[in-house]
C-alpha positions as a Markdown table, in Angstrom:
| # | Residue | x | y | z |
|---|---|---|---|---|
| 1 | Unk | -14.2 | -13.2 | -6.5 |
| 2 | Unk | -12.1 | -14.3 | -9.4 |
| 3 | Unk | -8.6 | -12.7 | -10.2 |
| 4 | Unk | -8.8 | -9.6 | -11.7 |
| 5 | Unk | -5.6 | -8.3 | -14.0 |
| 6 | Unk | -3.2 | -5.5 | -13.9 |
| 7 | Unk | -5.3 | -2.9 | -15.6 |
| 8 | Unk | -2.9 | 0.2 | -15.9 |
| 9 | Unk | -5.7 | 1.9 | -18.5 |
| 10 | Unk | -7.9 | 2.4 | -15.4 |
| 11 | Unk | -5.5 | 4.6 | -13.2 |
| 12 | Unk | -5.2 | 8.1 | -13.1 |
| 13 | Unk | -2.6 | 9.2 | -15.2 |
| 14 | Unk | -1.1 | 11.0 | -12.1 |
| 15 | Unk | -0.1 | 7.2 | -10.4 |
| 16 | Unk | 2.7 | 7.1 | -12.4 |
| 17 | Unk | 4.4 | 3.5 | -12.8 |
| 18 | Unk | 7.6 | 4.6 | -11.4 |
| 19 | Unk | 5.8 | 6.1 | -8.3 |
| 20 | Unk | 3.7 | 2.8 | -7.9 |
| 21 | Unk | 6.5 | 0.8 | -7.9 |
| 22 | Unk | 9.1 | 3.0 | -5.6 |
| 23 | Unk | 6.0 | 2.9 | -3.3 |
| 24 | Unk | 5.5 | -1.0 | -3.3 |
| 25 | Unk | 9.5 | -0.9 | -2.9 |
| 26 | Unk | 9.2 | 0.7 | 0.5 |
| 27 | Unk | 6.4 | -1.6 | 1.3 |
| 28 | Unk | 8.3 | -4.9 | 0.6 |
| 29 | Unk | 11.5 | -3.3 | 2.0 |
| 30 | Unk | 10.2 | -2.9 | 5.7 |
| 31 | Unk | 8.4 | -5.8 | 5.6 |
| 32 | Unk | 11.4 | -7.9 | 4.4 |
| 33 | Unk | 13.5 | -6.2 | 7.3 |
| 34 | Unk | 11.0 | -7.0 | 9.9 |
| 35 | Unk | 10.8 | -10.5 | 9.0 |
| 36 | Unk | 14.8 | -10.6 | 8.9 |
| 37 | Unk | 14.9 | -8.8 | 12.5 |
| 38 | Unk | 12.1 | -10.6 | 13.9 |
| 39 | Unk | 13.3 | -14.2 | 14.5 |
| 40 | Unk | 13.4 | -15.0 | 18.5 |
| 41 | Unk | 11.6 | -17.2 | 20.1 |
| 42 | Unk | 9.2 | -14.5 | 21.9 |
| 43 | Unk | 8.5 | -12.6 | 18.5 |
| 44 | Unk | 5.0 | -13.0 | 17.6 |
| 45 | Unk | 2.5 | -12.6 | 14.6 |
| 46 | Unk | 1.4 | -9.9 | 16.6 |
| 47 | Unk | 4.6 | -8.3 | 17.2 |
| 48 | Unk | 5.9 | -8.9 | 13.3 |
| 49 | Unk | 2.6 | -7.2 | 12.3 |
| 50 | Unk | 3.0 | -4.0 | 14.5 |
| 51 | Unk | 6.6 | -3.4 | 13.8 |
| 52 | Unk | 6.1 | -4.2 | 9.7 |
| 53 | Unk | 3.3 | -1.5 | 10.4 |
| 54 | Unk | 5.5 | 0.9 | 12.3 |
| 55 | Unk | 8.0 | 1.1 | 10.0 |
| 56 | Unk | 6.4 | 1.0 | 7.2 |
| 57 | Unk | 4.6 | 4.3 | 7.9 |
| 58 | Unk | 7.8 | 5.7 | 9.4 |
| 59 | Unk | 9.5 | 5.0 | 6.0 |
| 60 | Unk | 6.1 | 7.1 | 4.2 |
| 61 | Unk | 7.1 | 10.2 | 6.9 |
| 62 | Unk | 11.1 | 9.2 | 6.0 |
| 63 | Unk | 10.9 | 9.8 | 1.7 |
| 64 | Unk | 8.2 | 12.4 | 2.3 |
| 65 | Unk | 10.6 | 14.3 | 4.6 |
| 66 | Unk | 13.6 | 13.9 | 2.4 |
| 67 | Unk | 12.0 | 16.1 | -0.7 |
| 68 | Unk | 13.6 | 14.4 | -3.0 |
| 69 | Unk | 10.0 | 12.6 | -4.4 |
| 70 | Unk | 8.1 | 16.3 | -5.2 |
| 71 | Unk | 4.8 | 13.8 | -6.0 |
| 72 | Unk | 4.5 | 12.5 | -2.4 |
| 73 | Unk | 2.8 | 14.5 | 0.2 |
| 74 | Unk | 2.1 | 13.1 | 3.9 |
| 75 | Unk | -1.8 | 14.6 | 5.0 |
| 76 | Unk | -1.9 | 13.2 | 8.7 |
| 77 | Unk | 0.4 | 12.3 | 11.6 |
| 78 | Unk | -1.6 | 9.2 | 12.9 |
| 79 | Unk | -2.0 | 5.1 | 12.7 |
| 80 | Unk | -4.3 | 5.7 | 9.6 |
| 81 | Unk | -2.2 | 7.1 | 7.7 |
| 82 | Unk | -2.8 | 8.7 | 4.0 |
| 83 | Unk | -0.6 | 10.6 | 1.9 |
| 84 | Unk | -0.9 | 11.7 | -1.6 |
| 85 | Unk | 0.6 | 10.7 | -4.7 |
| 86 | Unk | 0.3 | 13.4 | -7.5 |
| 87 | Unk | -2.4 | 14.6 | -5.3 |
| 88 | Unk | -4.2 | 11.6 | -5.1 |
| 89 | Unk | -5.3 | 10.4 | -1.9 |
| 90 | Unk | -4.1 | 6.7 | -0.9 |
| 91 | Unk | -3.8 | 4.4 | 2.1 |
| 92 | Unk | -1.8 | 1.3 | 2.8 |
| 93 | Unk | -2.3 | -2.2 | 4.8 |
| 94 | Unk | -0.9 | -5.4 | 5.1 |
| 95 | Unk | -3.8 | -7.3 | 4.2 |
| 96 | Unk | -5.2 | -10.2 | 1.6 |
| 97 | Unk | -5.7 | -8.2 | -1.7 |
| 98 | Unk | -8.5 | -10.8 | -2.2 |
| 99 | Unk | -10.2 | -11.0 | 1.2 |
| 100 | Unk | -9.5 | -7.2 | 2.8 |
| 101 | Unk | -11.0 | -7.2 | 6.1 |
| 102 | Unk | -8.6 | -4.4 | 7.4 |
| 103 | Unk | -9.9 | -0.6 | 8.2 |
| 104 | Unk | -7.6 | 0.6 | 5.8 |
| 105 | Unk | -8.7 | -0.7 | 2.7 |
| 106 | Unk | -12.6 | -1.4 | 3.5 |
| 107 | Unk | -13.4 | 2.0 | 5.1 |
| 108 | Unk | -13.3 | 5.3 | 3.3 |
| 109 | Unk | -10.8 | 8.3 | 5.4 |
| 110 | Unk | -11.7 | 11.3 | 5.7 |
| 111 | Unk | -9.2 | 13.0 | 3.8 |
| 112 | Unk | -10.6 | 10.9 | 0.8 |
| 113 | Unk | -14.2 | 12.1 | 1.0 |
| 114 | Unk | -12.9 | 14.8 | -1.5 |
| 115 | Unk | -11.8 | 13.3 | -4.1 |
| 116 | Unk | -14.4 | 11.1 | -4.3 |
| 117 | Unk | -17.0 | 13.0 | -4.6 |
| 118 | Unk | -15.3 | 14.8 | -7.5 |
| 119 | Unk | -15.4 | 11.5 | -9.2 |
| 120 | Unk | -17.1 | 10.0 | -12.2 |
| 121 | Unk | -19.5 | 6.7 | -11.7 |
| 122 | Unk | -17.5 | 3.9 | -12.2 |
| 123 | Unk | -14.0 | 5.6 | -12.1 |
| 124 | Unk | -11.5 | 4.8 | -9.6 |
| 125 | Unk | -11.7 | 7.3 | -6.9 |
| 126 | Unk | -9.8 | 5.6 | -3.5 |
| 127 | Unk | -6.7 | 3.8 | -3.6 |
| 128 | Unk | -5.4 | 1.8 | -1.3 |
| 129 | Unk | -1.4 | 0.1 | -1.2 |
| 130 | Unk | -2.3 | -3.7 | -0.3 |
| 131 | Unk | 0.8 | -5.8 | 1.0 |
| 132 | Unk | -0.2 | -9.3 | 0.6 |
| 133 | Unk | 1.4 | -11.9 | 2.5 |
| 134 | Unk | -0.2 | -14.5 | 0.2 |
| 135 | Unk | -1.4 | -17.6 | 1.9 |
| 136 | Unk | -0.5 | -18.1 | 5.5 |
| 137 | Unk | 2.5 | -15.9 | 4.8 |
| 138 | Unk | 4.5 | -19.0 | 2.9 |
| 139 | Unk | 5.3 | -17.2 | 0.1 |
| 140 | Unk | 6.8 | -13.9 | -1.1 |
| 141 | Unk | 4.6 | -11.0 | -0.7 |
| 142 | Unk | 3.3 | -8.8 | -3.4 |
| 143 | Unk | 2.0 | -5.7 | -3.4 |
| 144 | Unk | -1.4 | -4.6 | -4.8 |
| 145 | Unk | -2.7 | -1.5 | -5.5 |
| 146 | Unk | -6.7 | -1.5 | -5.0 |
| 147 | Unk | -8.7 | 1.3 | -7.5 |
| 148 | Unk | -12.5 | 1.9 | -5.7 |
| 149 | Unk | -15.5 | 3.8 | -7.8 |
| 150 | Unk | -17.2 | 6.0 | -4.9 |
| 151 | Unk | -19.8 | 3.2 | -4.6 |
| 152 | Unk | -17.4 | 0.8 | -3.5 |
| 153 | Unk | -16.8 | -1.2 | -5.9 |
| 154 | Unk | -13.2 | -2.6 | -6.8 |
| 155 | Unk | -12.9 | -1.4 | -10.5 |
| 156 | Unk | -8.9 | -1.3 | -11.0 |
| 157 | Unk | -5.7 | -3.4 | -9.9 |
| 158 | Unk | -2.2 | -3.0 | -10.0 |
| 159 | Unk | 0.6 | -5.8 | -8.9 |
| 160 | Unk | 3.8 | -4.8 | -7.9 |
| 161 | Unk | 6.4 | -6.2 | -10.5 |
| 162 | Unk | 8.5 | -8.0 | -8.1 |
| 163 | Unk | 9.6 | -8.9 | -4.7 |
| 164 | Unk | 12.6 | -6.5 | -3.8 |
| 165 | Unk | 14.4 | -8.5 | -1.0 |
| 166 | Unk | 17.4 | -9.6 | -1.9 |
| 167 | Unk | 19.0 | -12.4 | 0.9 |
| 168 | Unk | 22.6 | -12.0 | 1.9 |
| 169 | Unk | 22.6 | -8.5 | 1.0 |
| 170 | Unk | 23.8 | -5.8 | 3.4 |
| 171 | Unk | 21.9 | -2.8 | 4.1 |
């Protein structure tokens, strides 16, 4: 599939920039912590990948919880997590933005069924956050945000607009 751009005019008005990118933030944070914390000899992929997981949903729970982001709503207490932006439905994995093969981002949740079926052909209707590793995990990680029509079809992008770790920075 070739690249697609950033096309902003193809998102709902309601993902607002700032949201999209205070989301990816708390994407690429956790996973830059695990991959800090995560350095002995017996860490695995597997155990990086369940921890970056973890946390990452813990942090969605953490900023929903603290009220101070009225747009973001939590809808389920479980490993296949969706909350809501603006009312908008929207999952996140750590997958390839090109190649998804995880759950998250190929299979529709139940508590998106709603909204898309109140969409138009063609318009984006589920949302998913993709963290991309990029290519065997060498290089910084990006975030993608994946726009579906209710068919299936990818029919809207949005790249994070930077990585966020900064190295030799406290917490």
């Amino acid at each position: 599939m070739p690249a697609m751009t950033s096309r902003r005019s193809n998102l709902p008005p309601a993902l607002k920039e700032e949201y999209l990118e205070l989301v990816s933030s708390w994407l690429l944070e956790e996973w830059a912590a695990t991959e800090d914390d995560l350095v002995r000899d017996t860490d695995t992929s597997y155990t990086r990948g369940t921890t970056r997981f973890g946390r990452q949903q813990k942090r969605f729970w953490l900023e929903y919880g603290s009220s101070k982001h009225p747009w973001l709503k939590v809808l389920n207490n479980s490993l296949d997590i969706v909350f809501e932006i603006s009312g908008i439905p929207c999952r996140f994995s750590n997958d390839s933005a090109e190649s998804p093969k995880k759950r998250a981002v190929v299979e529709v949740h139940q508590h998106q069924i709603l909204f898309l079926e109140e969409a138009e052909p063609g318009e984006a209707a589920r949302f998913v956050f993709v963290l991309d590793p990029g290519f065997d995990e060498a290089s910084e990680p990006r975030v993608v945000l994946l726009g579906f029509s209710a068919g299936g079809d990818e029919v809207c992008r949005w790249t994070s607009g930077g990585v966020v770790r900064r190295l030799g920075e406290a917490n």
